[in-house]
Steps between C-alpha positions, in 0.01 A plus 500: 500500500838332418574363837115433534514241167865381655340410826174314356778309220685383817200384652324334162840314479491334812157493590318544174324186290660440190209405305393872515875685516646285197841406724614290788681685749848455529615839751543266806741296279653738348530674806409882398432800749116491500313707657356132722858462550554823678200527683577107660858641591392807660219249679671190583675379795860450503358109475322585163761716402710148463241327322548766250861484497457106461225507232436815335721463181499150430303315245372228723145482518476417888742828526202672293261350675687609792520838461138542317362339852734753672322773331167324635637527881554873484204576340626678147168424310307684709789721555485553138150518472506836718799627346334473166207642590639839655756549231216513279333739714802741535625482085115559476463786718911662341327446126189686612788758546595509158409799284333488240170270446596245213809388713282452810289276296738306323713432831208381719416283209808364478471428892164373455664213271777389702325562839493107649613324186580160486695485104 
């Protein structure tokens, strides 16, 4: 569930609207290992590759904009989208594994609440 929450924080930052998370987004910037980040580096062409080596780190906001459209050209929302969706699916399916009732419940409730959020 960890890297689950990781993955949909990395998303919220860059893709997320701030009037509903709380924050602006400052990964790209900042230039942390995201989960977008590695997905668009496994992706990209060796040309994209350089546009992240040119903008990915750098708090210019045609760099961000950059990168975020980037992100847009290899697809990583709907990437993410999926991704989401079947991680659900399979933590679902290893809880349903769990012995013991209560703990069932309370993990797929748990799920339930951070399955698609957008805070």
């Amino acid at each position: 569930m960890n890297y689950y929450v990781q993955m949909q924080d990395d998303f919220l930052d860059c893709f997320g609207d701030p009037e509903v998370t709380g924050k602006i987004g400052t990964d790209i910037q900042d230039g942390k290992c995201t989960w977008l980040a590695v997905v668009c580096l496994q992706r990209a062409t060796s040309a994209q590759k350089e546009i992240m080596r040119e903008c990915y780190g750098k708090n210019d906001p045609e760099a961000i904009a950059r990168i975020k459209q980037l992100y847009d050209e290899l697809s990583l929302p709907n990437t993410y989208a999926t991704y989401e969706e079947d991680s659900c699916n399979v933590i679902k399916k290893q809880i349903q594994q769990i012995p013991g009732r209560i703990h069932v419940e309370i993990y797929l409730k748990i799920m339930n609440q951070i399955y698609r959020r957008e805070w």
